[in-house]
C-alpha positions in Angstrom: 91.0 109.1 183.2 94.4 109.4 185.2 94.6 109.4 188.8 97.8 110.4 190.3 98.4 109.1 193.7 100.9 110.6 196.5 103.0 107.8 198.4 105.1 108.6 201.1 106.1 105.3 202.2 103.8 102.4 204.4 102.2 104.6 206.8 98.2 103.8 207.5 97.5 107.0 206.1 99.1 106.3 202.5 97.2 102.7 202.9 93.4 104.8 203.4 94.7 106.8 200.1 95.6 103.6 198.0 92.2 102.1 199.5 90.0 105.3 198.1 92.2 105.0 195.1 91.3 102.2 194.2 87.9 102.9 194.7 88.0 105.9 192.2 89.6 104.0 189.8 87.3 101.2 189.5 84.2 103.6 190.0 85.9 105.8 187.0 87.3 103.1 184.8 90.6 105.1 185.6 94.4 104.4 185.6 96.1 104.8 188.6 99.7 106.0 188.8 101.1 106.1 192.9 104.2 108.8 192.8 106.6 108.9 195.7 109.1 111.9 195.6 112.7 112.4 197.0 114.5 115.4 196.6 117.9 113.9 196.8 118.9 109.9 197.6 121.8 109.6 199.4 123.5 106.5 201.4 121.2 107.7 205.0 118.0 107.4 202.6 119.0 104.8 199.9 117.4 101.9 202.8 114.1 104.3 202.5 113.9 104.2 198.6 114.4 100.7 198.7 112.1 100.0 200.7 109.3 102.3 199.2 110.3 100.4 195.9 109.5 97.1 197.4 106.1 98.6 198.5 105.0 99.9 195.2 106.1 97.1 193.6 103.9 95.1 195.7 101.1 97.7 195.1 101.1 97.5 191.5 101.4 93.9 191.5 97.9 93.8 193.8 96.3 96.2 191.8 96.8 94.2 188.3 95.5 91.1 190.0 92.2 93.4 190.8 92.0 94.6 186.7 93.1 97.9 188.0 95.9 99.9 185.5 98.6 100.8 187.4 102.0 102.3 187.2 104.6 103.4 190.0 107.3 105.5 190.0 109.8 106.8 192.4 110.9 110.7 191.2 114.2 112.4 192.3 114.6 115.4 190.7 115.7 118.1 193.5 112.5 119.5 194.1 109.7 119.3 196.9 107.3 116.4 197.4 104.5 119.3 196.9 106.1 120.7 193.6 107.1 117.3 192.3 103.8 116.3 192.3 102.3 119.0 190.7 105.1 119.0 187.9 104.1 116.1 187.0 100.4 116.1 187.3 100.9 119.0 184.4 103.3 117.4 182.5 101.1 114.0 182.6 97.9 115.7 182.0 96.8 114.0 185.3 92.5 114.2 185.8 92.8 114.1 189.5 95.2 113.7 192.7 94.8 111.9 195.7 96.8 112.8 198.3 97.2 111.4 202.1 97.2 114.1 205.1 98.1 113.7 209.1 96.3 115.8 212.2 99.2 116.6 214.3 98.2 118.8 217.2 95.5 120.8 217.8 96.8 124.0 215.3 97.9 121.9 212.7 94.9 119.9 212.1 93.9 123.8 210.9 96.2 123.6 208.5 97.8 121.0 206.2 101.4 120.1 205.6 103.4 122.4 203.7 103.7 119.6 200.8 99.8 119.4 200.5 98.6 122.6 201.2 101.1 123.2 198.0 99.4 120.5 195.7 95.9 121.7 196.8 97.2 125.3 195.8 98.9 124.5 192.6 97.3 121.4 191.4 96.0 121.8 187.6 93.4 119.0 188.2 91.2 118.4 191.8 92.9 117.2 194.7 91.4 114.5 196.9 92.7 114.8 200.9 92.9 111.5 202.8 93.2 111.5 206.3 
């Protein structure tokens, strides 16, 4: 089983989704493979995809030392966070996505973000919310 894993960066919420992650993978004997997306790096962002570099580099390192499979990558290929994912959960043959989600105000905790109410939509696999 493959488990594809949104990252945005090193916000709590994208910690709870490695933490129930994890938890799927060992309870599924599955691979885990965390995805962060850009649509474009330039020199403003280029301190951001370092940094999220150095962060799933340190994930994948913890997550060996637990027995867990793991691969990370950073994708830039112009599109959305939403539709990058979901490219590449088909072209993977992905089992499953687990995705982080934020409340914001009162309205918006009715709805979810434009990149995950996209994956939930389009996903060819289930999609797993964490808030």
């Amino acid at each position: 089983m493959k488990i594809l894993v949104g990252y945005a960066g090193s916000t709590q919420g994208d910690q709870n989704t490695i933490d129930v992650a994890k938890k799927h993978a060992t309870a599924f004997n599955a691979s885990l493979i965390i995805v962060s997306s850009m649509e474009s790096v330039t020199d403003k962002n280029m301190d951001d995809m370092v940094q999220i570099e150095n962060h799933l580099a340190y994930i994948k390192e913890t997550m060996a030392k637990e027995g867990i499979a793991c691969e990370t990558h950073i994708l830039v290929r112009g599109m959305t966070p939403g539709e990058d994912l979901v490219e590449y959960a088909i072209d993977k043959k992905i089992d499953e996505i687990i995705i982080g989600i934020e409340k914001k105000s009162k309205v918006g905790k009715l709805l979810f973000g434009s990149n995950a109410q996209y994956i939930i939509l389009n996903a060819p696999c289930p999609v797993l919310c964490v808030k």
